[in-house]
Jmol script that loads the backbone (N, CA, C; Angstrom):
load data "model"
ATOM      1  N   UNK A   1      64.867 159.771 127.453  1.00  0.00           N
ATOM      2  CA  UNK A   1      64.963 161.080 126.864  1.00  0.00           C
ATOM      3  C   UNK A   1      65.239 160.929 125.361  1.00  0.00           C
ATOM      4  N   UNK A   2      64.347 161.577 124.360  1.00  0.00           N
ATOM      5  CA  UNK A   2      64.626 161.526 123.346  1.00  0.00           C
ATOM      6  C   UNK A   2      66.197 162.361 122.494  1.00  0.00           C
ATOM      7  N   UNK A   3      66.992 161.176 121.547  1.00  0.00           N
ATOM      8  CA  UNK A   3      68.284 162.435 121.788  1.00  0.00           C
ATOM      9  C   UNK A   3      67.577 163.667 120.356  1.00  0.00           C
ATOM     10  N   UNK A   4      68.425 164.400 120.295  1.00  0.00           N
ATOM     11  CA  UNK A   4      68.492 165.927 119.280  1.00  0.00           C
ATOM     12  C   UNK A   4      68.721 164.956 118.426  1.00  0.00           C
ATOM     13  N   UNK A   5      68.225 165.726 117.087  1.00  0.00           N
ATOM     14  CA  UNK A   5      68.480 165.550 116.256  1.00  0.00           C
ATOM     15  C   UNK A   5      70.550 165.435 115.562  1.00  0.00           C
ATOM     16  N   UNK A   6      70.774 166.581 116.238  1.00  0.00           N
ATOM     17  CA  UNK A   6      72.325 166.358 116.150  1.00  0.00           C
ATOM     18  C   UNK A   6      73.502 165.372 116.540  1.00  0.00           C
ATOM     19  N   UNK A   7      72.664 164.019 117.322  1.00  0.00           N
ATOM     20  CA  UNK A   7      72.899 163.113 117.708  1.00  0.00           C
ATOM     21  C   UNK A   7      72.590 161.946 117.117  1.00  0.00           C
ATOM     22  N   UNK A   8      72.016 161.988 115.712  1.00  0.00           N
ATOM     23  CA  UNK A   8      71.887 161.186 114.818  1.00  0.00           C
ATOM     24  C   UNK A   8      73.200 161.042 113.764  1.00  0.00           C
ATOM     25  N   UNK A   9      72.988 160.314 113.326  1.00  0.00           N
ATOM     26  CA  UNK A   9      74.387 160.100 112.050  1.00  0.00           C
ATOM     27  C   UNK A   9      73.606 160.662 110.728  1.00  0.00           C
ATOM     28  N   UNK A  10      73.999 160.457 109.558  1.00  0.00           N
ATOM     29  CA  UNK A  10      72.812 161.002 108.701  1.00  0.00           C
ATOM     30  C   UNK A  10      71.987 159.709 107.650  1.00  0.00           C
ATOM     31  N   UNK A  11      72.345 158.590 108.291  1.00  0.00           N
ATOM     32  CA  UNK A  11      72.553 157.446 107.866  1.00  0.00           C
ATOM     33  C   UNK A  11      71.110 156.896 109.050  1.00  0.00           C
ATOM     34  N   UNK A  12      71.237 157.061 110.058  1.00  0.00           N
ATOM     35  CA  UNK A  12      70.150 157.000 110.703  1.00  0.00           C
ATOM     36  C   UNK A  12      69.028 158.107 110.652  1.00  0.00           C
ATOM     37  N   UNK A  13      69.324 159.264 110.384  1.00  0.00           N
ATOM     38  CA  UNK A  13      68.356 160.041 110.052  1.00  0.00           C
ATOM     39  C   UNK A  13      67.406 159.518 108.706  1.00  0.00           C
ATOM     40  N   UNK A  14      68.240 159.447 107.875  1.00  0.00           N
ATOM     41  CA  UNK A  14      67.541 158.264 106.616  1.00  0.00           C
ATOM     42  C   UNK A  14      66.718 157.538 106.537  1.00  0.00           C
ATOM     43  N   UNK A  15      67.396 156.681 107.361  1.00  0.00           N
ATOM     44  CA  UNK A  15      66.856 155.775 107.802  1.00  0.00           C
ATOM     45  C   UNK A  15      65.267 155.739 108.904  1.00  0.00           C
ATOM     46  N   UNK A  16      65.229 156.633 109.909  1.00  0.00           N
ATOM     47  CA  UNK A  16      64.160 157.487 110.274  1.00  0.00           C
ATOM     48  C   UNK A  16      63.195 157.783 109.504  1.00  0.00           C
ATOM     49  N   UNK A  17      63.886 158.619 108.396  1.00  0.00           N
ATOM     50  CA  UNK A  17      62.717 159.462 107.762  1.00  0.00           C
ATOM     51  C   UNK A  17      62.114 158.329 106.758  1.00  0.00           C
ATOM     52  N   UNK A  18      62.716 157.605 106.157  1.00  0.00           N
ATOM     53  CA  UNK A  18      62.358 156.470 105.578  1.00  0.00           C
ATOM     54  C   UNK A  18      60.798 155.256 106.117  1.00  0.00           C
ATOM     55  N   UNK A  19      61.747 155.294 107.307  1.00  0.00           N
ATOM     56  CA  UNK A  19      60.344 154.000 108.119  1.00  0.00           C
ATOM     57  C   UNK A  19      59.299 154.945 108.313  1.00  0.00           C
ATOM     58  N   UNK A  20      59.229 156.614 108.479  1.00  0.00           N
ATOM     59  CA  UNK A  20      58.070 157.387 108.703  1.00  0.00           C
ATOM     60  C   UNK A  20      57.257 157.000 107.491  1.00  0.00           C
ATOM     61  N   UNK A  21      58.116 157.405 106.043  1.00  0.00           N
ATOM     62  CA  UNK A  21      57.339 157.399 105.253  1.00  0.00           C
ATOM     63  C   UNK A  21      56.687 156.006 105.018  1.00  0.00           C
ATOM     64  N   UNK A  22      57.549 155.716 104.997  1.00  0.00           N
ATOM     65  CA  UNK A  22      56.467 153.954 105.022  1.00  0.00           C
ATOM     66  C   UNK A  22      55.194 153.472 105.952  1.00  0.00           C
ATOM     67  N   UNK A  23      55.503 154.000 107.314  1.00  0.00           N
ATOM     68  CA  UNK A  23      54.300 154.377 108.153  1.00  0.00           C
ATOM     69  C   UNK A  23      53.203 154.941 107.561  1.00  0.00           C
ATOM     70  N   UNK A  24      53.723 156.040 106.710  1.00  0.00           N
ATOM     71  CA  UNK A  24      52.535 157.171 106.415  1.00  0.00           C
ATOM     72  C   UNK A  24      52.175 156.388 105.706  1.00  0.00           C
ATOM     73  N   UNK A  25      52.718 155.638 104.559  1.00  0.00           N
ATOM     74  CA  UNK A  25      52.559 154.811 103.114  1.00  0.00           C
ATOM     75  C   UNK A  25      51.152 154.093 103.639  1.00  0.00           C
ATOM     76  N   UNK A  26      51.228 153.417 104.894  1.00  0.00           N
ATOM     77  CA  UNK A  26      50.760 151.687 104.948  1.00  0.00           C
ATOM     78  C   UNK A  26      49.592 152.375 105.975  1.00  0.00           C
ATOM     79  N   UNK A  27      49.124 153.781 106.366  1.00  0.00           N
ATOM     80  CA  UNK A  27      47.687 154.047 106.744  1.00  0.00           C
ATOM     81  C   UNK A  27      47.485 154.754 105.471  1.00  0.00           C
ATOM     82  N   UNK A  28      47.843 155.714 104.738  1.00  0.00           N
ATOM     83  CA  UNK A  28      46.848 155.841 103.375  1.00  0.00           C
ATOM     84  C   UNK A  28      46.510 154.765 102.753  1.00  0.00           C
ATOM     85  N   UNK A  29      47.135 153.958 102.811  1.00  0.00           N
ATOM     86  CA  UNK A  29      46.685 152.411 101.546  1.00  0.00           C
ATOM     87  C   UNK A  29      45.402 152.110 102.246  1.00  0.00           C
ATOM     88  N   UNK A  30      45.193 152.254 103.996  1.00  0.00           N
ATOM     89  CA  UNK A  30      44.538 151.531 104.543  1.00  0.00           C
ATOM     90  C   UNK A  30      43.393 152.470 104.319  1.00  0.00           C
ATOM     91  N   UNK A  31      43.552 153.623 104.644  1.00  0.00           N
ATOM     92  CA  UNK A  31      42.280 154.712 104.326  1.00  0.00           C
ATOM     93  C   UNK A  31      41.831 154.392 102.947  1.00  0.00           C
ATOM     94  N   UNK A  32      42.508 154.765 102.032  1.00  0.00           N
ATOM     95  CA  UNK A  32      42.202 154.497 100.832  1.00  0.00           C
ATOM     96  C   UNK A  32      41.264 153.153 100.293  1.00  0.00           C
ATOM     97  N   UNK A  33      41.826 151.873 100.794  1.00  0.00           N
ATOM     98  CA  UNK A  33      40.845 150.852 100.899  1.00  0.00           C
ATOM     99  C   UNK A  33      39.338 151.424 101.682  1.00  0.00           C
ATOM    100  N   UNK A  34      39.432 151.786 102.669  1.00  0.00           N
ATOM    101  CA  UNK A  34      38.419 152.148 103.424  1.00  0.00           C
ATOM    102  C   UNK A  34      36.942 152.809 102.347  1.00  0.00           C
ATOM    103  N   UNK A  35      38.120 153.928 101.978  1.00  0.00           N
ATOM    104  CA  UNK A  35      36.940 155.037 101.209  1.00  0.00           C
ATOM    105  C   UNK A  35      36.718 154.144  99.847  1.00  0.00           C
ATOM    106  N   UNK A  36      37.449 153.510  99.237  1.00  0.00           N
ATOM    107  CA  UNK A  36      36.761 153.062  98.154  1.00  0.00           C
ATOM    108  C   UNK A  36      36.141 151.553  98.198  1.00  0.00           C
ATOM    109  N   UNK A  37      36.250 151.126  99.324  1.00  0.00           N
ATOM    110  CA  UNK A  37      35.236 150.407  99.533  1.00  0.00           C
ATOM    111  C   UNK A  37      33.589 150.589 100.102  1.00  0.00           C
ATOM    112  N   UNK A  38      33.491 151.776 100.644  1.00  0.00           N
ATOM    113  CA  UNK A  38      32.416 152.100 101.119  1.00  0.00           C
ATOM    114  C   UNK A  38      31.700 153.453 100.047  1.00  0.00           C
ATOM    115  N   UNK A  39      32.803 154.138  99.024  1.00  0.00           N
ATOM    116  CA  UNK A  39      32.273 155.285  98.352  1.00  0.00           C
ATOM    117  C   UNK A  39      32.459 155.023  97.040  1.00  0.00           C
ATOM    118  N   UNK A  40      33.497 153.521  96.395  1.00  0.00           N
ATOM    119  CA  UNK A  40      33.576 153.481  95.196  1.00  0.00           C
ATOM    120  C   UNK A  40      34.117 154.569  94.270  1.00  0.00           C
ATOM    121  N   UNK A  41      33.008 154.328  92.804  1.00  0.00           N
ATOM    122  CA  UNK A  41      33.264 155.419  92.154  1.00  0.00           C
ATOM    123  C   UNK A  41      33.074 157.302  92.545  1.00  0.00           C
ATOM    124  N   UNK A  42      32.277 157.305  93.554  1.00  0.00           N
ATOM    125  CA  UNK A  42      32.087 158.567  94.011  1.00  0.00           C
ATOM    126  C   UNK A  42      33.821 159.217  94.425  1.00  0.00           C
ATOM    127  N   UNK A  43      34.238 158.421  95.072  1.00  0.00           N
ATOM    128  CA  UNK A  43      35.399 158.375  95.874  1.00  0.00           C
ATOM    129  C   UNK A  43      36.394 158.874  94.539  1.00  0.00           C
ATOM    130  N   UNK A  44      36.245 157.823  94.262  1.00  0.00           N
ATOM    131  CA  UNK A  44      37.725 157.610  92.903  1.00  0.00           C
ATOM    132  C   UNK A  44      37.665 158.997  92.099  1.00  0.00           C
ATOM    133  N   UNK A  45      35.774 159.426  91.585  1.00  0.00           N
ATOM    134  CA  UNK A  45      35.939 160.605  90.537  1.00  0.00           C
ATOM    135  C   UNK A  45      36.289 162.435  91.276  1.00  0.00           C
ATOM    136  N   UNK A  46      36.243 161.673  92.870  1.00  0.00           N
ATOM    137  CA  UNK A  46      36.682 163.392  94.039  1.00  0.00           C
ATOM    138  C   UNK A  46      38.177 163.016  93.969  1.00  0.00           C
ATOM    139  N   UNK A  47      39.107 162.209  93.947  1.00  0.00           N
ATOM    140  CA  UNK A  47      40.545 162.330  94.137  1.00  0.00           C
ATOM    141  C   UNK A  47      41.124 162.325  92.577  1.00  0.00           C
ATOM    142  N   UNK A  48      40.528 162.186  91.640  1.00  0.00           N
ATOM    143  CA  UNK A  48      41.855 161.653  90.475  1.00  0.00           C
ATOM    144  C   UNK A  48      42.303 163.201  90.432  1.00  0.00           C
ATOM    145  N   UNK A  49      42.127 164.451  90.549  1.00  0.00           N
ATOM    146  CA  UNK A  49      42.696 165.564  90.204  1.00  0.00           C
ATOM    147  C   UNK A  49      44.238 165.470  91.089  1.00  0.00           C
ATOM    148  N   UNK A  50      43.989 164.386  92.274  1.00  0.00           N
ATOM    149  CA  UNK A  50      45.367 164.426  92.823  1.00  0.00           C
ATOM    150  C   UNK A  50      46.670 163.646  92.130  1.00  0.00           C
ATOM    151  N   UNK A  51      45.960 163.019  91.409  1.00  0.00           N
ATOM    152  CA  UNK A  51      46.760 161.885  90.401  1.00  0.00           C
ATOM    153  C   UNK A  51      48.483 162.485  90.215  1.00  0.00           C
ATOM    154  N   UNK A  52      48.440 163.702  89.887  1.00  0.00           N
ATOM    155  CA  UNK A  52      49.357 164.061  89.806  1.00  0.00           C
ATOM    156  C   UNK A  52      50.712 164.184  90.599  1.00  0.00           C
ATOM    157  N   UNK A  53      49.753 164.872  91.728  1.00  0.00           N
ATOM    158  CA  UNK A  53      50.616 164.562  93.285  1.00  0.00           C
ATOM    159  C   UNK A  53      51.167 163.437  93.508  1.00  0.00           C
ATOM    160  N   UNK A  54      50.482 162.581  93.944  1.00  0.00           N
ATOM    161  CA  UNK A  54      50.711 161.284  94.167  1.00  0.00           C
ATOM    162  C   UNK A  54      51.697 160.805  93.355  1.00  0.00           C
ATOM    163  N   UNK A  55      51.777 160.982  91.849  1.00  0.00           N
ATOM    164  CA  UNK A  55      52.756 160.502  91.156  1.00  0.00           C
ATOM    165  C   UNK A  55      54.048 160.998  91.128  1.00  0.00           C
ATOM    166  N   UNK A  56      53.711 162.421  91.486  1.00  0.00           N
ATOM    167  CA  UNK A  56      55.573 163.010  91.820  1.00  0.00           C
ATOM    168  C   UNK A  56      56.029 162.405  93.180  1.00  0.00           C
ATOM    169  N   UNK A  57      54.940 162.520  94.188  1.00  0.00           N
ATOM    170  CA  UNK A  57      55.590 161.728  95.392  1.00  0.00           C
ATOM    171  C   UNK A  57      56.199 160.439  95.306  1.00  0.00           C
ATOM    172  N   UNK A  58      55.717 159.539  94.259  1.00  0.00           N
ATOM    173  CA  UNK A  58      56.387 158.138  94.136  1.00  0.00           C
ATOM    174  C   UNK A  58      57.349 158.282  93.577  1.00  0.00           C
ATOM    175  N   UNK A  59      57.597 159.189  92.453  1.00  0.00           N
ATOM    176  CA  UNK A  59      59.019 159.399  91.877  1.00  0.00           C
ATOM    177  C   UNK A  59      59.647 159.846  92.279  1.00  0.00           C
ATOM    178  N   UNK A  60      59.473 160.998  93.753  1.00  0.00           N
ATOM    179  CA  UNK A  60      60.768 161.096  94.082  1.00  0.00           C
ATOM    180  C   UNK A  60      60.894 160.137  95.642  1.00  0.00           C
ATOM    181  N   UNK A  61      60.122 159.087  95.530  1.00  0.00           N
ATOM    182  CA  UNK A  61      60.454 158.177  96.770  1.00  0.00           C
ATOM    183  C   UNK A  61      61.461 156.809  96.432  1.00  0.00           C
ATOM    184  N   UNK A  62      61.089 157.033  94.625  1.00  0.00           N
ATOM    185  CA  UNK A  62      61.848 156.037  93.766  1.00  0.00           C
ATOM    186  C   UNK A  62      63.260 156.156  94.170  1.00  0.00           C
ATOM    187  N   UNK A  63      63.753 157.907  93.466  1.00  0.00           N
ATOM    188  CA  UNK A  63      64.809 158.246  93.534  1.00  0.00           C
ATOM    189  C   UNK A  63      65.370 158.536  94.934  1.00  0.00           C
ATOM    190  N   UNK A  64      64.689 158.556  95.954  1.00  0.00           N
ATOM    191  CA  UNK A  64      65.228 158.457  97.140  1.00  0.00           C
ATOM    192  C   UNK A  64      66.114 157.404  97.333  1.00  0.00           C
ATOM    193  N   UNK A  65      65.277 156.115  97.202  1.00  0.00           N
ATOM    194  CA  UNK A  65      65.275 154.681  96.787  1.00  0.00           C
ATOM    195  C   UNK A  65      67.159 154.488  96.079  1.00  0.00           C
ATOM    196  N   UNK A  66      66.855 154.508  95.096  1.00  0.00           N
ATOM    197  CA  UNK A  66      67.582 154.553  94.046  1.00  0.00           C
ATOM    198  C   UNK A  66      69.045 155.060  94.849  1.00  0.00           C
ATOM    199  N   UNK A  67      69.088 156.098  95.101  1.00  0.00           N
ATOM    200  CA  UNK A  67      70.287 156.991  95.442  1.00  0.00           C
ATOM    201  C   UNK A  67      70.855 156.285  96.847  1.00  0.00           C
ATOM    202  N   UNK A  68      69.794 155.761  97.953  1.00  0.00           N
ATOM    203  CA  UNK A  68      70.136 154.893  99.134  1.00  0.00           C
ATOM    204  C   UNK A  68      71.284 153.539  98.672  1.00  0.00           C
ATOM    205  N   UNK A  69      70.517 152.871  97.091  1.00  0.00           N
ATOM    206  CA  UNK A  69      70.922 151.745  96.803  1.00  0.00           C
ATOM    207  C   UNK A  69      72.126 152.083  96.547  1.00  0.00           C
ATOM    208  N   UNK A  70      72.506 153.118  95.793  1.00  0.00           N
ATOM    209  CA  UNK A  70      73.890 153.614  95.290  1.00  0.00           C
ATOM    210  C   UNK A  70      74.654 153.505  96.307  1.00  0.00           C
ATOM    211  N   UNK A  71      74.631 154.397  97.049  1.00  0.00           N
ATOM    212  CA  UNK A  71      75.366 154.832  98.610  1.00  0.00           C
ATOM    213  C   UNK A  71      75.857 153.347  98.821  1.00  0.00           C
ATOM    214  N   UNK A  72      74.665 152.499  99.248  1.00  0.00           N
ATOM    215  CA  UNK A  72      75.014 151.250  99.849  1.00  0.00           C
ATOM    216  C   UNK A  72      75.860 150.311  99.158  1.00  0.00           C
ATOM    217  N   UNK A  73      75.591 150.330  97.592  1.00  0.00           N
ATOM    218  CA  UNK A  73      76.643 149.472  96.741  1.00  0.00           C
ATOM    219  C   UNK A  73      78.341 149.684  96.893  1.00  0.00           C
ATOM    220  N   UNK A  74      78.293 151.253  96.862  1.00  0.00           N
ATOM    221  CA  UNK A  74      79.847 152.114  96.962  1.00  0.00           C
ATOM    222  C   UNK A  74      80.386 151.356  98.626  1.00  0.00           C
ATOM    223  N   UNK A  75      79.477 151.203  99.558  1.00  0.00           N
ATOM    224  CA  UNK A  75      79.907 150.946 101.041  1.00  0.00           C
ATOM    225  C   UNK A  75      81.017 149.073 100.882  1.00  0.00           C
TER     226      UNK A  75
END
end "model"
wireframe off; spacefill off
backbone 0.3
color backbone group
């Protein structure tokens, strides 16, 4: 049985949401190889308008990052 969410610590929830994103991380890389190996420049000149996206998502995965390391130094 899967437990509730209220049965997590928030330290494992973190930790959760963390390995998801890295999941999600390591099939876009893989898609991404996919399409620009088979569509190239076609590929590359339909996504750069996302450029942007993508770059706030890494900065705030940085500072996710960042703020975990803190926590853990203070422990």
């Amino acid at each position: 049985m899967n437990p509730k969410l209220k049965d997590y610590s928030d330290r494992e929830l973190l930790e959760l949401i963390i390995s998801n994103q890295v999941n999600l991380a390591q099939r876009l890389f893989r898609m991404n190889a996919f399409f620009l190996q088979h569509y190239g420049k076609d590929y590359i000149e339909k996504i750069k308008h996302k450029e942007p996206t993508f770059t706030k998502l890494m900065s705030e995965n940085d500072d996710l990052i960042r703020q975990i390391r803190a926590a853990k130094d203070k422990e």
